[in-house]
C-alpha positions in Angstrom: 262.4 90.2 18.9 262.6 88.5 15.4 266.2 88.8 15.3 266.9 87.0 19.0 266.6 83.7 19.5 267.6 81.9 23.1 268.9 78.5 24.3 268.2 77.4 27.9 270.8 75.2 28.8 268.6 72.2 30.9 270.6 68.7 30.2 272.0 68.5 33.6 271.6 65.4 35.6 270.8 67.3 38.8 272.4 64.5 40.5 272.7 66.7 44.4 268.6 67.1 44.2 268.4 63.7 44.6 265.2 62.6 43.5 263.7 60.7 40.5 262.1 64.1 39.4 263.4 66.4 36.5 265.2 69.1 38.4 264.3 71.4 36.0 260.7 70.0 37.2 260.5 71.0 41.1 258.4 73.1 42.1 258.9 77.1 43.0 255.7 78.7 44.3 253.7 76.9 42.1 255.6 76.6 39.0 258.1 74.2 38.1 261.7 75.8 37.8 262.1 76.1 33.8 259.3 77.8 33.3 261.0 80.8 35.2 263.9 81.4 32.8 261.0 80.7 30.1 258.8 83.4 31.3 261.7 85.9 31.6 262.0 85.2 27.4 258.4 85.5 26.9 258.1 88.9 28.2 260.6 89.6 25.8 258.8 88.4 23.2 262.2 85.8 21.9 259.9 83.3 19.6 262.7 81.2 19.3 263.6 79.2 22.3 265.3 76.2 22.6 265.5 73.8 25.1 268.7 71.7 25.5 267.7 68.3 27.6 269.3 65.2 28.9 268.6 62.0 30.7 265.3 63.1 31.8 264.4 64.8 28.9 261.0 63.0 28.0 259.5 64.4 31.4 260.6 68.2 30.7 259.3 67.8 26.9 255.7 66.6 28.8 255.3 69.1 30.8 256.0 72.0 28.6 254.2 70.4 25.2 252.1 72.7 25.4 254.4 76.4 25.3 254.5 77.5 22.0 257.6 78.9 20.2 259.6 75.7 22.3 261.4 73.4 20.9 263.9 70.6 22.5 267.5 69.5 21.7 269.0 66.3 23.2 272.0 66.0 24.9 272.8 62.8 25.0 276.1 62.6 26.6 277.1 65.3 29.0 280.0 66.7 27.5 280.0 69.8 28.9 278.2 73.6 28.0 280.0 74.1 24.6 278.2 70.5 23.7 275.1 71.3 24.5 275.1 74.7 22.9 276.1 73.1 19.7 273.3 70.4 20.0 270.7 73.6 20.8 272.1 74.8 17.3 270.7 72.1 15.2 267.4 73.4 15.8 268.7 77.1 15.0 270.6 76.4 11.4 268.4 79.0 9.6 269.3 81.8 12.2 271.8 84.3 11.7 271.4 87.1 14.7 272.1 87.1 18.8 271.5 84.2 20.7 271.1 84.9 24.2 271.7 81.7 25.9 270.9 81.5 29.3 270.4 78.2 32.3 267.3 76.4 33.7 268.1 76.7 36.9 268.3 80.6 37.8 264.4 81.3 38.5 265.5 84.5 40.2 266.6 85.8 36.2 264.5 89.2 35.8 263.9 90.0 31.9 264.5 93.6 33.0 268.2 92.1 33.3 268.0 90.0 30.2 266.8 93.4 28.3 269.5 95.2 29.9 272.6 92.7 28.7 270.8 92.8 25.2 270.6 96.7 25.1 274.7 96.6 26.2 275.1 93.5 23.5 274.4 95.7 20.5 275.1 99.1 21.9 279.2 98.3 22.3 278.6 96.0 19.0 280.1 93.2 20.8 280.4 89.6 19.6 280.0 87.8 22.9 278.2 89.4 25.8 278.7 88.3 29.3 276.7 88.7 32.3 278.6 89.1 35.7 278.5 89.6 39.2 280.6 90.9 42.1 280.5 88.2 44.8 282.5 88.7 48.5 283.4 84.6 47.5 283.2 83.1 43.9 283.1 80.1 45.2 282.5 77.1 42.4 281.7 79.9 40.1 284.2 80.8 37.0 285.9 84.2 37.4 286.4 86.8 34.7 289.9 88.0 33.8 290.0 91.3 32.8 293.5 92.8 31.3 294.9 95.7 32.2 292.6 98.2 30.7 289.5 96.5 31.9 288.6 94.5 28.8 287.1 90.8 29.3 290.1 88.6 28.0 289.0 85.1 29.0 287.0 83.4 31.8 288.4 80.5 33.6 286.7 78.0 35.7 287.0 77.4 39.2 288.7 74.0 38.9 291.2 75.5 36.5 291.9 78.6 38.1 295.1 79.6 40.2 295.4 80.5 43.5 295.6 84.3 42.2 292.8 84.1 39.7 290.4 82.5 42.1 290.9 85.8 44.4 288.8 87.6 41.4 285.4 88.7 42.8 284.0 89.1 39.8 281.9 85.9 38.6 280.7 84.2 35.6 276.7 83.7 35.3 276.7 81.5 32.5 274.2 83.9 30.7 275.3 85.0 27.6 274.6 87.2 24.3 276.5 85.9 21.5 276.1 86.7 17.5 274.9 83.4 15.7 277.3 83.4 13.2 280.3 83.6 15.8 279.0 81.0 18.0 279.1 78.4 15.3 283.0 79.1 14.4 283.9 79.1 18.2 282.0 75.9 18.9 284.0 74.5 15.8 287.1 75.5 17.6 287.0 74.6 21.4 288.6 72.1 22.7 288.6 69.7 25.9 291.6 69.8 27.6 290.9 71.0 31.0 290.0 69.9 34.5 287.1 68.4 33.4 287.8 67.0 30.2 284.7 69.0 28.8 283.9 71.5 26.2 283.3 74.7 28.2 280.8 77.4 26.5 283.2 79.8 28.0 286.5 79.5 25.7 284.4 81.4 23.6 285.5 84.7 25.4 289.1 84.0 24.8 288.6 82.9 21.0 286.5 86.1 20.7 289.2 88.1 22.5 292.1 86.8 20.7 290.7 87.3 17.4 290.2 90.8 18.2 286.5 91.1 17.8 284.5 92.7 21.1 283.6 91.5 23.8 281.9 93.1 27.1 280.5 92.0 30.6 277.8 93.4 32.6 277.5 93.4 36.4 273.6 92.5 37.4 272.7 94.9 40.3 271.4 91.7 42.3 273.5 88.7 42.6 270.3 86.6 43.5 268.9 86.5 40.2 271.9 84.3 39.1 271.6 81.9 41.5 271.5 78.5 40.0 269.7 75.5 41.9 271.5 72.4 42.7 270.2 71.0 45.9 267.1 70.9 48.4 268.8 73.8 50.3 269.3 75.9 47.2 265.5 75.7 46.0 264.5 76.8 49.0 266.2 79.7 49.6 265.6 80.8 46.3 261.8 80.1 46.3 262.1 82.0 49.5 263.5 84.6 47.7 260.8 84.6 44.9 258.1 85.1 47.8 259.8 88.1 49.3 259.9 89.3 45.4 256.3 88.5 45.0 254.9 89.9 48.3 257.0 93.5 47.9 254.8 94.0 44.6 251.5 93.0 45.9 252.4 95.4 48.6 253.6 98.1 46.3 250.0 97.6 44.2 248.2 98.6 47.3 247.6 95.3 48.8 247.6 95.3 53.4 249.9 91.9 53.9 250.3 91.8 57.7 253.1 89.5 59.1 254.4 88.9 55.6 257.3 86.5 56.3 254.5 84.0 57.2 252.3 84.4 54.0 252.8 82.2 50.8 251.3 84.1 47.6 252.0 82.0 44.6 253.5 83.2 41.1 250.3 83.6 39.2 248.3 85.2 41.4 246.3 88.2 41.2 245.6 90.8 44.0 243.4 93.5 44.2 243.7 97.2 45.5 243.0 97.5 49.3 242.6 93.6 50.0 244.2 92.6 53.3 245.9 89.3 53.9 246.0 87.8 57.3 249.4 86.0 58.2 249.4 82.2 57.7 247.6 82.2 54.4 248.5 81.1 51.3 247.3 82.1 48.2 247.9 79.5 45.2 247.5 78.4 41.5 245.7 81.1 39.3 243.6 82.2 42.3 242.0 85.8 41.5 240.9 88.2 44.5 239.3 91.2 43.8 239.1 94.7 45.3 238.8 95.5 48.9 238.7 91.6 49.6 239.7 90.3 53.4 241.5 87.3 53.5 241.9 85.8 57.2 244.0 84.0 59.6 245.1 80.4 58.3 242.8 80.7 54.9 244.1 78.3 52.1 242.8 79.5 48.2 244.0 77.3 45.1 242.8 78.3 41.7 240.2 80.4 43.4 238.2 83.2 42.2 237.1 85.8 44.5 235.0 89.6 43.5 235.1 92.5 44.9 234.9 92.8 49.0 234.8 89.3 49.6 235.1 87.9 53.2 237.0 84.6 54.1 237.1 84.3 57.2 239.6 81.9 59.4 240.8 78.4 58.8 238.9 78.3 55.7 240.1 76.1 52.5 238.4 77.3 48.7 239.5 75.1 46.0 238.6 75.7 42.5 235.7 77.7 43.6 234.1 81.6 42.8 232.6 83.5 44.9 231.0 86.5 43.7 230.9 89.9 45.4 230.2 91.1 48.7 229.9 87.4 49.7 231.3 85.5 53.0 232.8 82.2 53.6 233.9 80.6 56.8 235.4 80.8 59.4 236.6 77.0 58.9 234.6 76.5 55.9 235.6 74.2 53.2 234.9 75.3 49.3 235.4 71.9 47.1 236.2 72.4 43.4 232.9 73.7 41.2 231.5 75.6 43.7 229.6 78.7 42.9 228.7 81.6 45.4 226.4 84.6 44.2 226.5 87.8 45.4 225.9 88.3 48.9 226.0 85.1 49.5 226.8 83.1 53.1 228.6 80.0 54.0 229.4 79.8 57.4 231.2 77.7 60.0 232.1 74.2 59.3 230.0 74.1 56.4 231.2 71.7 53.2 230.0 73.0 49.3 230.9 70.9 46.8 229.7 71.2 42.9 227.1 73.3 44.4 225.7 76.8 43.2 224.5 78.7 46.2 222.0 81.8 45.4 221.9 85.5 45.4 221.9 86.2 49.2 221.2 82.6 50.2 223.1 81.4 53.5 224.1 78.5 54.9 225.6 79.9 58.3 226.4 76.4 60.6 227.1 72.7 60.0 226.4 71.5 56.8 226.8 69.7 53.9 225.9 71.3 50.4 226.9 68.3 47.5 226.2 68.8 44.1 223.2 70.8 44.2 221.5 74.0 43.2 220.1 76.4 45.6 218.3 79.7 44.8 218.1 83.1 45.8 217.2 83.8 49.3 217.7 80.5 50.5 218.0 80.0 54.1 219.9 77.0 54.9 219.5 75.8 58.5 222.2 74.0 60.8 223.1 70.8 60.4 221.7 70.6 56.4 222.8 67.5 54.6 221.9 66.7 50.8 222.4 63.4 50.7 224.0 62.9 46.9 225.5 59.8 46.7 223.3 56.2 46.9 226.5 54.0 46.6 226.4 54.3 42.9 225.5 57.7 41.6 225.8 60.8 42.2 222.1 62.9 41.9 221.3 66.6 42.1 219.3 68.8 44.8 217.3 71.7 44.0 216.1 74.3 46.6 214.1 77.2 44.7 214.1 80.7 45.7 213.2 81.6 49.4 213.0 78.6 50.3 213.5 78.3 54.2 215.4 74.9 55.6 215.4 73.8 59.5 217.8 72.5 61.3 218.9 69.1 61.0 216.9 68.1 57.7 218.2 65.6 55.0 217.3 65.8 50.9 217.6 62.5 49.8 218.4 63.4 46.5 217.4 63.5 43.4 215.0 65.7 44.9 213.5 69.7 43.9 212.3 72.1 46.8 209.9 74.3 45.1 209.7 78.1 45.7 209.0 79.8 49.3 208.5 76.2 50.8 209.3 75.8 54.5 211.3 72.3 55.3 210.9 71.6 58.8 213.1 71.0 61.2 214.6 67.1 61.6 212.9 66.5 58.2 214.3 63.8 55.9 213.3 65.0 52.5 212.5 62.1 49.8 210.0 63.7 47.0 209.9 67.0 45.1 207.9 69.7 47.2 206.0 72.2 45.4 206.1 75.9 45.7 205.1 77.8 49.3 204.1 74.2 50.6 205.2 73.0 54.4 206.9 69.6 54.5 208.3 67.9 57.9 208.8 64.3 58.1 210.1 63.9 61.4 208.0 61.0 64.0 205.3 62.6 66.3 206.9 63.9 69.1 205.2 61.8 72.4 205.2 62.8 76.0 205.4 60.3 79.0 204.8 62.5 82.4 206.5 62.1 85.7 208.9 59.4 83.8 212.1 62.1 83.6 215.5 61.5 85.5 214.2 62.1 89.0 211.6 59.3 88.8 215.0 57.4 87.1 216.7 58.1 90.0 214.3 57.8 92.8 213.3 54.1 91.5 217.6 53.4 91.4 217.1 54.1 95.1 214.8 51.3 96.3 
């Protein structure tokens, strides 16, 4: 929308959070709380946006550096809305069009409702644009005075209202549409002499009103989406909010969620048709799953991608890890990050991969430990498996060829390479490469001492 630029009004102090971090910084299933109201302008494609900050501005510049079509305007001294909308200005001198100014703190904002309030903005031709909502209690919230043909007049704010004017059950977001060109004569204009003794973004309605030029409201059909965040309690209800959001589309899109209310599916991830998601799992990051996929009981997946008709079994934690199709981890398996599982591929019950690449149809079913190491196809990894990749200094790489087959209990002292259909045998503590379709064992010949078992132990305790 080349004609539409925004301002996201983020300079508060956030003082009721309590905490040394940015509120505008905490977290909401996986993403920190701006980005919300940022997303909601990138889907509709607003190149101008412009971020008003305050005392911990530096922080919010770091962390979004890197979205383009941002830019930042300091607050310096909280002065109220109208102030910061004038200070989001400086960055906007060459614009002439509608600003649609919206807060920081309302990650429940759809851009469906943002469109709407912009298609009712230049539909009724209106100056300023407010969006409402019909609340039971208006609480701290400024209500909108309406005369007596229905036309927005003024909005006051809860601290200056009267007793009759704080009965109104219509509601101020703080979300606006407003014409450039206006806004910068009615920030020339408004004045401080209220409650507060700060420059309120909403006087604007009355000088709008009073010069006769139009101005209109709109009621959003969900009063959640303009809830703002001011405390601990308020972030979590709203990010509890956002996961009911989240899980109704997954479900919608075909995907089995059993005991929902006790499954945690982060913002960006993606869920394929006729996957099934067990209840206590959570789903984080930019984790992937594919088609058909089964996702069980207490499974933990953070920037994970899975293919199609993937198993992962209970209690198991992936991190930064793919796994190709048709493959199976856990149950109580642990994926590190830069872990690779081919097709048809098997990692079983407490078994660790880390940095590892585990082959076509290669399994490691019980009780190991797979460290930075490369393993080929139709491997056969037995229980207790350790690569031993770390000699107090260095890391070093294990290689196990193709069909290679691997007894219980063996070590590979790495740097070390398994050659092709070689047979490691069991106990074996594996120092040197082995070549192809050769036998290596290690273990100490096995010695027999007859009659010496427990009963002659016990019989010779006796006398």
């Amino acid at each position: 929308m080349d004609q539409v630029a925004a301002m996201i009004l983020a300079a508060g102090k956030g003082t009721r959070m309590k905490s040394a971090v940015s509120k505008m910084l905490h977290p909401l299933l996986g993403l920190p709380m701006l980005s919300y109201p940022l997303r909601a302008l990138r889907k509709l494609e607003i190149g101008r946006q412009v971020v008003v900050i305050g005392s911990s501005g530096q922080e919010v510049i770091d962390g979004f550096s890197d979205w383009s079509g941002v830019s930042f305007a300091w607050q310096r001294e909280q002065k109220g809305t109208a102030d910061a909308a004038a200070m989001a200005l400086t960055e906007l001198e060459d614009f002439s069009g509608i600003i649609l100014i919206v807060c920081g703190d309302v990650p429940l904002l759809r851009a469906e409702t943002l469109h709407e309030l912009l298609l009712r903005h230049k539909q009724t031709q209106a100056v300023v644009s407010v969006l409402s909502a019909v609340l039971p209690d208006g609480g701290s919230y400024g209500r909108l005075v309406l005369d007596s043909a229905g036309e927005l007049i003024r909005i006051v704010e809860a601290r200056d209202a009267s007793p009759v004017e704080l009965e109104v059950c219509r509601i101020n977001s703080g979300i606006y549409c407003v014409e450039a060109d206006f806004l910068r004569q009615a920030l020339a204009e408004i004045g401080c002499d209220n409650a507060q003794g700060e420059y309120y973004l909403t006087d604007m309605v009355a000088e709008a009103s009073q010069s006769g030029r139009k101005v209109v409201f709109l009621d959003v059909a969900d009063p959640d989406e303009i809830m703002g965040i001011n405390d601990r309690e308020q972030l979590s209800n709203a990010e509890m909010l956002l996961a009911v959001r989240i899980r109704r589309q997954w479900q919608s899109a075909g995907v089995t969620i059993r005991f929902p209310e006790q499954v945690t599916i982060e913002t960006d991830v993606s869920i394929g048709m006729d996957t099934t998601i067990e209840k206590g799992v959570s789903l984080k990051g930019k984790t992937v799953i594919g088609a058909g996929c089964y996702i069980g009981e207490g499974a933990i997946l953070q920037d994970v991608y899975l293919g199609d008709r993937v198993r992962v079994l209970p209690y198991s934690v992936l991190e930064h890890a793919v796994v190709e199709a048709d493959a199976q981890v856990g149950p109580f398996a642990h994926l590190r990050p830069g872990s690779l599982l081919r097709e048809k591929a098997k990692i079983g019950n407490f078994v660790e991969v880390k940095k590892a690449e585990i082959g076509i149809g290669s399994k490691a079913s019980h009780l190991s430990y797979i460290g930075d190491a490369t393993v080929g196809n139709g491997v056969n990894i037995g229980a207790g498996t350790i690569t031993c990749n770390y000699d107090g200094f260095k890391k070093h790489r294990t290689i196990i060829e193709d069909g290679v087959f691997v007894g219980s209990d063996s070590q590979f002292v790495a740097p070390v390479r398994i050659g092709k259909n070689a047979l490691v045998g069991a106990g074996s503590t594996v120092t040197k490469n082995v070549p192809e379709n050769a036998v290596v064992t290690s273990r100490s010949r096995q010695t027999i001492y007859p009659g010496r078992g427990m009963a002659a132990r016990t019989a010779a305790g006796k006398d």
